[in-house]
Biopython code that builds the backbone (N, CA, C, O; Angstrom):
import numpy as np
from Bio.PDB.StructureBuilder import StructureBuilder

atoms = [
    (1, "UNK", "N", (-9.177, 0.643, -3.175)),
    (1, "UNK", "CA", (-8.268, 1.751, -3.053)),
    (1, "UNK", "C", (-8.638, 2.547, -1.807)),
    (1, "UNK", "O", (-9.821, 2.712, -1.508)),
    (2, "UNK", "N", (-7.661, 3.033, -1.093)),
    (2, "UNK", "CA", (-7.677, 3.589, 0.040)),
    (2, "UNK", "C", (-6.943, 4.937, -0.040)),
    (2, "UNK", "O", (-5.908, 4.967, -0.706)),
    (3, "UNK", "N", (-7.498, 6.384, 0.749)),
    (3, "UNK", "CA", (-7.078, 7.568, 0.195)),
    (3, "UNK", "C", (-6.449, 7.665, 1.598)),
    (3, "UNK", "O", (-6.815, 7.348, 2.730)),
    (4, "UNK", "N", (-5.336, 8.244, 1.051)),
    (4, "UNK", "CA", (-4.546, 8.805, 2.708)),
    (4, "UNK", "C", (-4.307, 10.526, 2.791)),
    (4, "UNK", "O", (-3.788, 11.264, 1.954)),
    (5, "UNK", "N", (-4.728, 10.758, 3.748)),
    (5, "UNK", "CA", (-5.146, 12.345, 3.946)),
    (5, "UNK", "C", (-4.328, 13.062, 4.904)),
    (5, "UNK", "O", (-4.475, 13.319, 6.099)),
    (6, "UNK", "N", (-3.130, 13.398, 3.773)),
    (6, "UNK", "CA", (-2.497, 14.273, 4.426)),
    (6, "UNK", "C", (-2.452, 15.426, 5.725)),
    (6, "UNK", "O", (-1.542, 15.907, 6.401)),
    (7, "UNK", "N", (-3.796, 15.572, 5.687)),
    (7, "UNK", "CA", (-4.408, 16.977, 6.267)),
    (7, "UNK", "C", (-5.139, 16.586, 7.304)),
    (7, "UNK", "O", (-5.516, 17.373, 8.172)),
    (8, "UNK", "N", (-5.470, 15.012, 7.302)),
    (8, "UNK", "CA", (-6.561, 14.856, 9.146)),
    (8, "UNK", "C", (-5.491, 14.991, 9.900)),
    (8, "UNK", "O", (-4.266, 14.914, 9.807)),
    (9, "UNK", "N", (-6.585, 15.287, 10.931)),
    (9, "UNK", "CA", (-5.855, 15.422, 12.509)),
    (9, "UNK", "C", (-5.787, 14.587, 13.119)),
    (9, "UNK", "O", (-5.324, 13.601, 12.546)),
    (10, "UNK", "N", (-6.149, 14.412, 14.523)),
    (10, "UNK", "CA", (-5.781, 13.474, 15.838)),
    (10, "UNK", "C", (-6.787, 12.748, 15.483)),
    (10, "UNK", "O", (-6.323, 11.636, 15.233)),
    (11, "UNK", "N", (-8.152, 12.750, 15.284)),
    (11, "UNK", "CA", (-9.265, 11.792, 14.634)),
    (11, "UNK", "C", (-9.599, 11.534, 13.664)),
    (11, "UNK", "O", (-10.606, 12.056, 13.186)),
    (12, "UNK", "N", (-8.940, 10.711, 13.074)),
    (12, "UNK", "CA", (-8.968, 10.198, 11.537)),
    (12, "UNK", "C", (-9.794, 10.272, 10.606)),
    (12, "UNK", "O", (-9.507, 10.398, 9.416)),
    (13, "UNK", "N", (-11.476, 10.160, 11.330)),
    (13, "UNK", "CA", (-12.237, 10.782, 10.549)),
    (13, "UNK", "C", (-13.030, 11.679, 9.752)),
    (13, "UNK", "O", (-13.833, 11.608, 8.821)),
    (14, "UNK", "N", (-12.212, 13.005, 10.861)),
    (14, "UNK", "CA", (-12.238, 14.327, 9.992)),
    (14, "UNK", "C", (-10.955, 15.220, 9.890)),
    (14, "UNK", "O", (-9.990, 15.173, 10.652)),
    (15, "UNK", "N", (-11.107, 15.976, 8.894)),
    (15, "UNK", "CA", (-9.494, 16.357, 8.232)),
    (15, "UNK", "C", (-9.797, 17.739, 8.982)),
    (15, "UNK", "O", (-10.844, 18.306, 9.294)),
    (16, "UNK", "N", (-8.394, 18.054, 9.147)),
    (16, "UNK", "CA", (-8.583, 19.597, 9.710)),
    (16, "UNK", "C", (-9.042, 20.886, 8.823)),
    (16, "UNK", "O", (-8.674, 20.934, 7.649)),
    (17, "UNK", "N", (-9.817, 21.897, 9.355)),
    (17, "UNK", "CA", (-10.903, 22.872, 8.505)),
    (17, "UNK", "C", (-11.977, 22.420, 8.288)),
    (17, "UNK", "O", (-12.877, 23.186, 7.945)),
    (18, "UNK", "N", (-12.192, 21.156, 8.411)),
    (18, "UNK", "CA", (-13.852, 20.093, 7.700)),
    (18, "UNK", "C", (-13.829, 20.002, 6.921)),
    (18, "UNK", "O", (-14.962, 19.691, 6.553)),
    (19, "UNK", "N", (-12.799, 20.091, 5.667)),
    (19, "UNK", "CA", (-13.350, 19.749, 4.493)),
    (19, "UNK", "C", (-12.087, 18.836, 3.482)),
    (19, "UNK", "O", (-10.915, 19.100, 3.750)),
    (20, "UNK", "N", (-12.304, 18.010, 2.590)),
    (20, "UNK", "CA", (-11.293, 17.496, 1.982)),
    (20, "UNK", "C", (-10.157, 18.538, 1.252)),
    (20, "UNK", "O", (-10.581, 19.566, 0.725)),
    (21, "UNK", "N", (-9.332, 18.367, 1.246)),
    (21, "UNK", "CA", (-8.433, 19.201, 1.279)),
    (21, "UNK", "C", (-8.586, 19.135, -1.024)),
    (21, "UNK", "O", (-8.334, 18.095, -1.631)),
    (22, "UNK", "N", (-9.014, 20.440, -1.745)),
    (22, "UNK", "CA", (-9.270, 20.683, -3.185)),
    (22, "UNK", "C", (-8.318, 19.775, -4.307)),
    (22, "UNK", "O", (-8.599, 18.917, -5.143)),
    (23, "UNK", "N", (-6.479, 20.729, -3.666)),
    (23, "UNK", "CA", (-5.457, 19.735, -4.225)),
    (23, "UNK", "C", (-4.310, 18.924, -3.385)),
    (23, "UNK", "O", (-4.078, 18.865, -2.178)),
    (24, "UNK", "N", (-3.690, 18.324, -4.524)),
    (24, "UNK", "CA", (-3.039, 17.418, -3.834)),
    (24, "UNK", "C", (-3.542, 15.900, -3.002)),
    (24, "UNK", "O", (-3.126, 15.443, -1.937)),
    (25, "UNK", "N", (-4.099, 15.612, -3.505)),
    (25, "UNK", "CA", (-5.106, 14.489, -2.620)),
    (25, "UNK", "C", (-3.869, 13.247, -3.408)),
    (25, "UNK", "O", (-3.594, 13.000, -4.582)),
    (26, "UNK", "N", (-3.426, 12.759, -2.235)),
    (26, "UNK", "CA", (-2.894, 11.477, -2.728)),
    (26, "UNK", "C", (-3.529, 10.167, -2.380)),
    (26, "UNK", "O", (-3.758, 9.586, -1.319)),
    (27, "UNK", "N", (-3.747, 9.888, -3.727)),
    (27, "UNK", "CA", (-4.091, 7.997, -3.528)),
    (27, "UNK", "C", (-3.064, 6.939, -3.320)),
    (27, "UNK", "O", (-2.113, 6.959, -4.101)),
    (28, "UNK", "N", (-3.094, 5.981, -2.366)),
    (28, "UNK", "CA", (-2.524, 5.048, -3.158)),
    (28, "UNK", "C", (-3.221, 3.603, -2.318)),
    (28, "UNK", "O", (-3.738, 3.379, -1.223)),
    (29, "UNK", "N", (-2.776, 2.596, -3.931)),
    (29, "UNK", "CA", (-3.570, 1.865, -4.119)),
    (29, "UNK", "C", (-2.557, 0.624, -3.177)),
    (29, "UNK", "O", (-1.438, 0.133, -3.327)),
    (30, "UNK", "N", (-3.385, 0.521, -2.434)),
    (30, "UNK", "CA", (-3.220, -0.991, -1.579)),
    (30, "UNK", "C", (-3.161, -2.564, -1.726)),
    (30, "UNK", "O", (-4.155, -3.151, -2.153)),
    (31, "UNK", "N", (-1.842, -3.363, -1.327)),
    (31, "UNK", "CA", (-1.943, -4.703, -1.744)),
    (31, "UNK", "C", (-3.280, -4.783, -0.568)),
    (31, "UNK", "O", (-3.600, -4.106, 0.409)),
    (32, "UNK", "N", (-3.830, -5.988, -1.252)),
    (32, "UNK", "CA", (-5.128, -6.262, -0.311)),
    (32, "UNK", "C", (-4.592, -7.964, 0.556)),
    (32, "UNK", "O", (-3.743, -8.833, 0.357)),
    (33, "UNK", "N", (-5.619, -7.712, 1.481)),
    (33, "UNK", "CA", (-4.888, -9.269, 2.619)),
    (33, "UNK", "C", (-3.633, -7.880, 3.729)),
    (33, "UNK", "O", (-3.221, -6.733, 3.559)),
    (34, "UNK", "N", (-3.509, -8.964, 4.782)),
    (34, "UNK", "CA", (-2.583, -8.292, 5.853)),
    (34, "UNK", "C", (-1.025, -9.178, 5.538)),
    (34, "UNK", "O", (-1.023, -10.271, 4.971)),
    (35, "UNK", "N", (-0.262, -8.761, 5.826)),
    (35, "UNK", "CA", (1.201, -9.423, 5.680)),
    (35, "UNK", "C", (2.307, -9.129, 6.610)),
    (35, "UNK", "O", (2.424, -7.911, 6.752)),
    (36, "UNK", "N", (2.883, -9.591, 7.073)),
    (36, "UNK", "CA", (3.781, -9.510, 8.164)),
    (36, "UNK", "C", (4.604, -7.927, 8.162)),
    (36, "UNK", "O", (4.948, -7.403, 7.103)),
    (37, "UNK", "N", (4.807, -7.394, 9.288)),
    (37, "UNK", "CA", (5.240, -5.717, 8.994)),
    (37, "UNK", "C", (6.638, -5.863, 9.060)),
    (37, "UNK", "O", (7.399, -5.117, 8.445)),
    (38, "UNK", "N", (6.996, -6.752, 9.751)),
    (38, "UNK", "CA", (8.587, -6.832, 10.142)),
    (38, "UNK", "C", (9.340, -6.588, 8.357)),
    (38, "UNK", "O", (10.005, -5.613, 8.008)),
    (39, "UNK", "N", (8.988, -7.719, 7.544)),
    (39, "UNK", "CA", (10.161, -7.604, 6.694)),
    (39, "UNK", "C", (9.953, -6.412, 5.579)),
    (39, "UNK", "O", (10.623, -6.543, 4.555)),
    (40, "UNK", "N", (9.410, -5.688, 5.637)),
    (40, "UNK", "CA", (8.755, -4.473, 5.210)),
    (40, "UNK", "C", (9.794, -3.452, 5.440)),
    (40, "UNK", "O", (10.568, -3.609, 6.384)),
    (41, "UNK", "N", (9.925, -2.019, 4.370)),
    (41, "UNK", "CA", (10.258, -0.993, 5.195)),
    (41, "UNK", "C", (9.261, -0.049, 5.310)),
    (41, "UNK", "O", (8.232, 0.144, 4.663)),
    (42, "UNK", "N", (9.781, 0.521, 6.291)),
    (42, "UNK", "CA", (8.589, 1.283, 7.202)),
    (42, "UNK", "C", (7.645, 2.188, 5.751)),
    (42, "UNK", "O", (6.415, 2.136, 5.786)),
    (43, "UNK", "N", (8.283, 2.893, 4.674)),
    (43, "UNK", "CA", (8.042, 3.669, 4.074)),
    (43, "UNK", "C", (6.823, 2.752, 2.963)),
    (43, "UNK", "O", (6.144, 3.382, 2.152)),
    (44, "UNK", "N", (6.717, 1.236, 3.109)),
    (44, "UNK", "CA", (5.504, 0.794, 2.342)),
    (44, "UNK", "C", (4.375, 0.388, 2.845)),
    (44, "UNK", "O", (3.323, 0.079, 2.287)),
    (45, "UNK", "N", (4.766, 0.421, 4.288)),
    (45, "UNK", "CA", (3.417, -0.065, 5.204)),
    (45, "UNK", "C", (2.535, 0.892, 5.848)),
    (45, "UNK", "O", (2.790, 1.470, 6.905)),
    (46, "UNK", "N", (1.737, 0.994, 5.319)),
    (46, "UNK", "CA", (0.668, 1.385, 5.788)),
    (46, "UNK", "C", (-0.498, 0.434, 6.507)),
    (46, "UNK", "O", (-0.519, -0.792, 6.399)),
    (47, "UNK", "N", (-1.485, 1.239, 7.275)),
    (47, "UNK", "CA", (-2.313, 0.786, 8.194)),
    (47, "UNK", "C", (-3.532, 1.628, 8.272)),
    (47, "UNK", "O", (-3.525, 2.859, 8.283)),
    (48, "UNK", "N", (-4.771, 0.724, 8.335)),
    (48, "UNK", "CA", (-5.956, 1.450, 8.067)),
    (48, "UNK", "C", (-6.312, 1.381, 9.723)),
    (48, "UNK", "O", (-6.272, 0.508, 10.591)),
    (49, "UNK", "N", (-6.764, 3.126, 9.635)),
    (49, "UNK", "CA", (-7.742, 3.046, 10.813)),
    (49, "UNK", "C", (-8.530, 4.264, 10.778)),
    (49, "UNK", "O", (-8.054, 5.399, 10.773)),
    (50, "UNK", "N", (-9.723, 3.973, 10.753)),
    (50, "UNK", "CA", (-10.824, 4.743, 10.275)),
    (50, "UNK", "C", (-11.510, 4.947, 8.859)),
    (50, "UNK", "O", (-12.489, 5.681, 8.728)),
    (51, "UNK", "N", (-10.959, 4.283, 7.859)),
    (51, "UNK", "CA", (-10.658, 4.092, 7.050)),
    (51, "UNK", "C", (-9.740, 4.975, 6.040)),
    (51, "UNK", "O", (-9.893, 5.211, 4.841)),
    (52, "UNK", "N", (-8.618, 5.424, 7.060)),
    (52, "UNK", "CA", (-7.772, 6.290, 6.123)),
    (52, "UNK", "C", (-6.444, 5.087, 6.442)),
    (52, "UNK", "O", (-6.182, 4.311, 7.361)),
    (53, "UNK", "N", (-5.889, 5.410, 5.257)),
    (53, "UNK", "CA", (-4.398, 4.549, 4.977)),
    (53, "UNK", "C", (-3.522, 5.188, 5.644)),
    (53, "UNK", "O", (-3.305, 6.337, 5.258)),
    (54, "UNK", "N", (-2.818, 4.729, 6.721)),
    (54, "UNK", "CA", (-1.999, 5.802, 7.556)),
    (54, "UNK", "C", (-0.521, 5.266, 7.180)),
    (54, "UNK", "O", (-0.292, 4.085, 7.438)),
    (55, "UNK", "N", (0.480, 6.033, 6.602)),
    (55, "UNK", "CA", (1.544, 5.493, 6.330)),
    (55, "UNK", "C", (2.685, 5.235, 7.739)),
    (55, "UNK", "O", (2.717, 6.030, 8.678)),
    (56, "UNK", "N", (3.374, 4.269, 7.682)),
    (56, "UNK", "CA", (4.448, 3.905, 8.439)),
    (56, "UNK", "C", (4.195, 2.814, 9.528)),
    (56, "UNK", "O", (3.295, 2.018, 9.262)),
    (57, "UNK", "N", (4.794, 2.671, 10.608)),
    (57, "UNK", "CA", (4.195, 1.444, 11.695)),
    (57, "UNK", "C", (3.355, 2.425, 12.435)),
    (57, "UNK", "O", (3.580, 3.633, 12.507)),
    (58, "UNK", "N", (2.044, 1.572, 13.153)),
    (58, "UNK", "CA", (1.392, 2.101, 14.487)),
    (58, "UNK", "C", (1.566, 1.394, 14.999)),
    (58, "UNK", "O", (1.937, 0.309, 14.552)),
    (59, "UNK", "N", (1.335, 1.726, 16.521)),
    (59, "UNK", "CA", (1.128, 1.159, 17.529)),
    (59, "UNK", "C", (0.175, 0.275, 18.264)),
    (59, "UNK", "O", (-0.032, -0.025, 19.440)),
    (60, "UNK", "N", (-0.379, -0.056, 16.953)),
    (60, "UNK", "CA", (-1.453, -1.315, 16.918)),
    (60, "UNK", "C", (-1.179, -2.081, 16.131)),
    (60, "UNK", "O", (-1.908, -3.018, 16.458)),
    (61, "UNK", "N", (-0.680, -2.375, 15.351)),
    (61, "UNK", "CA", (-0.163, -3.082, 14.256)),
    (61, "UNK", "C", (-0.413, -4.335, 14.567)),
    (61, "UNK", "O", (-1.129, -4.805, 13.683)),
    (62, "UNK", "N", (-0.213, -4.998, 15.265)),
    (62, "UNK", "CA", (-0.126, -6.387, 15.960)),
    (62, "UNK", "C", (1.083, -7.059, 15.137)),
    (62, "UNK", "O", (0.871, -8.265, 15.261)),
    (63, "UNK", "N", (1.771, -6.959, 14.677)),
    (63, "UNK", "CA", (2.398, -7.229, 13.859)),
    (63, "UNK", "C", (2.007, -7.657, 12.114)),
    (63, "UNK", "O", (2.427, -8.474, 11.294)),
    (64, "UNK", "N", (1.186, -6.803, 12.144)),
    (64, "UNK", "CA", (0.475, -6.887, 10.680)),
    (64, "UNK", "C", (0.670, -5.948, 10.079)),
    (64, "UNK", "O", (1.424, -5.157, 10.646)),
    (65, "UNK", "N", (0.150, -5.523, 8.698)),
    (65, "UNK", "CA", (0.267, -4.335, 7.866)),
    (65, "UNK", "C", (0.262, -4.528, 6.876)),
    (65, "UNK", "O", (0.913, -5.477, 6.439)),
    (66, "UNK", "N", (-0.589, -3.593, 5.932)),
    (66, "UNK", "CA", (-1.159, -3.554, 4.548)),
    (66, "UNK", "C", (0.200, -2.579, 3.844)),
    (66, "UNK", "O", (0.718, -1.622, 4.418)),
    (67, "UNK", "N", (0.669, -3.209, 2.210)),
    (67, "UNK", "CA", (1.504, -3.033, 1.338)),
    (67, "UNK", "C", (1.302, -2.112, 0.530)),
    (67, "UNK", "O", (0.376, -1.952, -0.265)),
    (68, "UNK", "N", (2.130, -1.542, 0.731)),
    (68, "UNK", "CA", (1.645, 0.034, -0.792)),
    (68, "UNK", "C", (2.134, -0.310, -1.783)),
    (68, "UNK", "O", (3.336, -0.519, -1.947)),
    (69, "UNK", "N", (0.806, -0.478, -3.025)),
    (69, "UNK", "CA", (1.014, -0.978, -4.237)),
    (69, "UNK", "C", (2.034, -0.361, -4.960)),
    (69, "UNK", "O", (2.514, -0.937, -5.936)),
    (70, "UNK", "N", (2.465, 0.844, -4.571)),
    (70, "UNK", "CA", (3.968, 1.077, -5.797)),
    (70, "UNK", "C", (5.039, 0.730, -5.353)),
    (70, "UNK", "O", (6.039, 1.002, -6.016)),
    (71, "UNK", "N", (5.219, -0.204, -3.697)),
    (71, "UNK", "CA", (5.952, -0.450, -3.755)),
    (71, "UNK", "C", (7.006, -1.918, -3.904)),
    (71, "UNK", "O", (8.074, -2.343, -3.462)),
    (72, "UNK", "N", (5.704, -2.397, -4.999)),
    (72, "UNK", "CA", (6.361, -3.688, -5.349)),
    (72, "UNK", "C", (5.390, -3.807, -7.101)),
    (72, "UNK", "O", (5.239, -4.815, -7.791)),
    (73, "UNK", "N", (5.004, -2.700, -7.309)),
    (73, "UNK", "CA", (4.176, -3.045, -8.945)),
    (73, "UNK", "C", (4.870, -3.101, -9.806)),
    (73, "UNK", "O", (5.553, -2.089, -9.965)),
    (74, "UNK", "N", (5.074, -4.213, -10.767)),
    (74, "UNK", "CA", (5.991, -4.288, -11.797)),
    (74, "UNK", "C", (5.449, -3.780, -12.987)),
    (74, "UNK", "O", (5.222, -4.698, -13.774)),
    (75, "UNK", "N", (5.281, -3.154, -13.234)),
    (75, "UNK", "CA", (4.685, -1.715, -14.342)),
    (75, "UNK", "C", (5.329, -0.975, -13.874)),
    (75, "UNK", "O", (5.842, -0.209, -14.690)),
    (76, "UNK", "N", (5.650, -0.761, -12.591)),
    (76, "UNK", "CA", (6.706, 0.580, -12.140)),
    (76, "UNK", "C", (7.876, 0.619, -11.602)),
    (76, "UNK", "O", (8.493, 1.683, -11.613)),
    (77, "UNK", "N", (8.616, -0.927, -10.821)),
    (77, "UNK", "CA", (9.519, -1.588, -11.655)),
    (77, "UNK", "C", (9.934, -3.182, -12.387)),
    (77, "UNK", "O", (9.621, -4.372, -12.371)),
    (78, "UNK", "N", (11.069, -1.981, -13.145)),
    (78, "UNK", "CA", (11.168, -3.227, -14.271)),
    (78, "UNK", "C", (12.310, -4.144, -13.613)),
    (78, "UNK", "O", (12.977, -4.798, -14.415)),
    (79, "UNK", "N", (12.609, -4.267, -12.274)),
    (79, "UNK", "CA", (13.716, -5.438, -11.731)),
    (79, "UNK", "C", (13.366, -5.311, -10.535)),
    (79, "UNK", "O", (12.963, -4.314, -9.936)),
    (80, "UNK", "N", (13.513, -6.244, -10.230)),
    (80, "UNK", "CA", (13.229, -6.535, -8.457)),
    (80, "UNK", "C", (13.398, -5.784, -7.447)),
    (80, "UNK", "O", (14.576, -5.554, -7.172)),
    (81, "UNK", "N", (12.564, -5.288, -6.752)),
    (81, "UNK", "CA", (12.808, -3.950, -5.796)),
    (81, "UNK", "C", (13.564, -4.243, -4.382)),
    (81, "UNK", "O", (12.951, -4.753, -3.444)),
    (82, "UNK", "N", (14.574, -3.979, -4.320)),
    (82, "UNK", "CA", (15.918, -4.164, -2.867)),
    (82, "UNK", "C", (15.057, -3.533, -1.504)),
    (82, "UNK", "O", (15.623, -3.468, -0.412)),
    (83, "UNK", "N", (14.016, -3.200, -1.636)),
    (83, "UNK", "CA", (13.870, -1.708, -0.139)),
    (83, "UNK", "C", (13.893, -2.971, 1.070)),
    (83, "UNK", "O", (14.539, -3.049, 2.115)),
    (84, "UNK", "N", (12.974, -3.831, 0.493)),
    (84, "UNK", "CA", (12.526, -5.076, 1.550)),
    (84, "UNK", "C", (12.465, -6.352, 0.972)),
    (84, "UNK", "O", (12.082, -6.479, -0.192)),
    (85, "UNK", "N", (12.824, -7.380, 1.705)),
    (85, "UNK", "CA", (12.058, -8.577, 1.311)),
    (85, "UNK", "C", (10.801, -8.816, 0.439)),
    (85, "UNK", "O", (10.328, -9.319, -0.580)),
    (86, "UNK", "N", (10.612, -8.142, 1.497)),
    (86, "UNK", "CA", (8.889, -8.282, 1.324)),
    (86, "UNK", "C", (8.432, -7.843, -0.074)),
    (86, "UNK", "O", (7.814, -8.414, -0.972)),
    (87, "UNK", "N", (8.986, -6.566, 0.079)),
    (87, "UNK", "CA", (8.297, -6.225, -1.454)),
    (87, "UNK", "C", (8.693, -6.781, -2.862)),
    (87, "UNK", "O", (8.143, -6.786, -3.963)),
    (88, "UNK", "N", (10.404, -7.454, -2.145)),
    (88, "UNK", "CA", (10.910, -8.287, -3.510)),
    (88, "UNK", "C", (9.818, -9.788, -3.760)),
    (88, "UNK", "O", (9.540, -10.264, -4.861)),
    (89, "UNK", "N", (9.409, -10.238, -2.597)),
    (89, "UNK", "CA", (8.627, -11.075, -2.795)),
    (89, "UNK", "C", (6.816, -11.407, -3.549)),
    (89, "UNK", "O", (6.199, -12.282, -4.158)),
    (90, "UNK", "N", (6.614, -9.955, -2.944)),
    (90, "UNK", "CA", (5.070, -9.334, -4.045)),
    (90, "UNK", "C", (5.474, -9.093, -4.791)),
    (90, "UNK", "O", (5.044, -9.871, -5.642)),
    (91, "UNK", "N", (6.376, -8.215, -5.384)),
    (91, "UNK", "CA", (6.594, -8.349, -6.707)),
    (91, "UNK", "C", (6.807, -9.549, -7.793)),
    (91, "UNK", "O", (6.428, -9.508, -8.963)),
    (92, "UNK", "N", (7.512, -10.653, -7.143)),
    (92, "UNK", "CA", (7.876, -11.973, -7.872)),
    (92, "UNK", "C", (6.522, -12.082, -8.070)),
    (92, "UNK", "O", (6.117, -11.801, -9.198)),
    (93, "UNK", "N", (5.542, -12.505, -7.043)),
    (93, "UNK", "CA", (3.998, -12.574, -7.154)),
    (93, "UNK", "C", (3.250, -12.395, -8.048)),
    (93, "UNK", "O", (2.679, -13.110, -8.871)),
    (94, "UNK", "N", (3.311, -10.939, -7.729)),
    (94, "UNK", "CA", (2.596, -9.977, -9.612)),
    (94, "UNK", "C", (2.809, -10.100, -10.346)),
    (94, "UNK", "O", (2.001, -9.956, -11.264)),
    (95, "UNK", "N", (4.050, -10.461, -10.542)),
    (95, "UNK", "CA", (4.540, -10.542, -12.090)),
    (95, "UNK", "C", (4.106, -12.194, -12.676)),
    (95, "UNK", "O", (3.800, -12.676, -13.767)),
    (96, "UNK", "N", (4.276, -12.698, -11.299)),
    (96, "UNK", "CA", (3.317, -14.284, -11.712)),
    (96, "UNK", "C", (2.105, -14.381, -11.993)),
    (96, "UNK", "O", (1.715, -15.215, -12.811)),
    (97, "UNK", "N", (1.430, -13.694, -11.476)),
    (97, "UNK", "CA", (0.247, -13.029, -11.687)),
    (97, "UNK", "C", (-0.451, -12.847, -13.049)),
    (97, "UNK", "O", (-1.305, -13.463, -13.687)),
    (98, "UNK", "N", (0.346, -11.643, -13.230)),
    (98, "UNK", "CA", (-0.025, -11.042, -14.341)),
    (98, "UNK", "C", (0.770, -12.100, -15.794)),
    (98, "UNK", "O", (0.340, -12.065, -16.947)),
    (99, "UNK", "N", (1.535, -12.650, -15.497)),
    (99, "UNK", "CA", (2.152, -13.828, -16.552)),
    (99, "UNK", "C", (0.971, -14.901, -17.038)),
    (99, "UNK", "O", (0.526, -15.353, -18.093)),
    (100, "UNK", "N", (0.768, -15.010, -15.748)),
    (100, "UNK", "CA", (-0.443, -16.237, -15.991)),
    (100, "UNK", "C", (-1.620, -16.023, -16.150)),
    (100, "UNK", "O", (-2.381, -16.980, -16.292)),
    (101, "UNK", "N", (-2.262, -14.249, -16.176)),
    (101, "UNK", "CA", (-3.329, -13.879, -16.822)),
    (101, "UNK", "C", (-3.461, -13.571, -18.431)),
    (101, "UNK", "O", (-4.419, -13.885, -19.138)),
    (102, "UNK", "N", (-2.192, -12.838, -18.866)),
    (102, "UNK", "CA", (-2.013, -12.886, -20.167)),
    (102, "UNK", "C", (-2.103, -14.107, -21.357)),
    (102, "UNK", "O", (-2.243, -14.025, -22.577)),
    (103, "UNK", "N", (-1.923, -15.553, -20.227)),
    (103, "UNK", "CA", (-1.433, -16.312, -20.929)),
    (103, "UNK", "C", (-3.566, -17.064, -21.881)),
    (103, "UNK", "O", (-4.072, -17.185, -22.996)),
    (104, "UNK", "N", (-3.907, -17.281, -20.522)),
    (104, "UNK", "CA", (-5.883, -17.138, -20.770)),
    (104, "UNK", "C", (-6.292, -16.642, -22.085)),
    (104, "UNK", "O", (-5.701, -15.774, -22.727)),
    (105, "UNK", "N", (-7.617, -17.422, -22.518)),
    (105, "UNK", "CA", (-8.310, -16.619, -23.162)),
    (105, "UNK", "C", (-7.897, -17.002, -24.592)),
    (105, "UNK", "O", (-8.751, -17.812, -24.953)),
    (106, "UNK", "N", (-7.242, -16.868, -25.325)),
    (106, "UNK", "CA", (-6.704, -17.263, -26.546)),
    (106, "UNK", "C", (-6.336, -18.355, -26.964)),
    (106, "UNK", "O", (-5.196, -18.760, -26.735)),
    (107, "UNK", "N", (-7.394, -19.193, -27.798)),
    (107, "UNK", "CA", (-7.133, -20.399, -27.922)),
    (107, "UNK", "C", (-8.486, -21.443, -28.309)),
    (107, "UNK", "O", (-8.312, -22.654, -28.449)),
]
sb = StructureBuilder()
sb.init_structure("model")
sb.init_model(0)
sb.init_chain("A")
sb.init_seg("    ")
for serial, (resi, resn, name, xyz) in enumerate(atoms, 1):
    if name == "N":
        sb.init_residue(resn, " ", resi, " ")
    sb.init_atom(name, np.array(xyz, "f"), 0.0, 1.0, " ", f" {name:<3s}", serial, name[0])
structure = sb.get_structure()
C-alpha cells in the first residue's frame, strides 16, 4: 500500500509545514506490477516517485503506470467497470482470482 499526500510540495519527500498532515490522510491501495498507461483513465493511474503515489499521468511515465485498486475491485463493483479498458480487464482478473481462491482448501 502506497499513501498519497495531498499536502507535499515540489519535493515529494516532504509535505508542506514538515509534518504529516493529522486528518484526512488518504490511502489507496495499489494494483502491484506496471501496466500500460494509455488504456487507462487518467483518474486511476497513478505513479510512484519518491515513494508517494502521485495521481494522474507524469511526465516520466515512459509509458507505464501503476492501477488504483478501487478502480477495478470487485467488492466495490458488482459489474464491469466502463471508465477504461484497462480497468474492465483487472477486474475480469480479480474476480478470476478471487474465484479460484475460494474454490482451494476444502476437500
Amino acid at each position: 500500500m502506497n499513501g498519497y499526500r495531498p499536502h507535499a510540495g515540489p519535493d515529494p519527500a516532504r509535505l508542506l509545514g514538515g509534518g504529516e498532515p493529522e486528518t484526512e490522510v488518504e490511502w489507496i491501495a495499489l494494483i502491484p506490477g506496471d501496466y500500460p498507461a494509455g488504456p487507462f483513465a487518467d483518474a486511476e493511474i497513478y505513479h510512484l516517485a519518491g515513494g508517494i503515489a502521485w495521481p494522474g499521468p507524469h511526465h516520466r511515465d515512459y509509458g507505464t503506470a501503476k492501477i488504483a485498486h478501487d478502480a477495478c475491485c470487485p467488492s466495490l463493483h458488482d459489474a464491469r467497470p466502463d471508465t477504461s479498458r484497462g480497468a474492465a480487464e483487472l477486474w475480469l482478473a480479480m474476480r478470476l482470482r478471487l474465484a479460484r481462491g475460494t474454490r482451494g482448501g476444502a476437500g
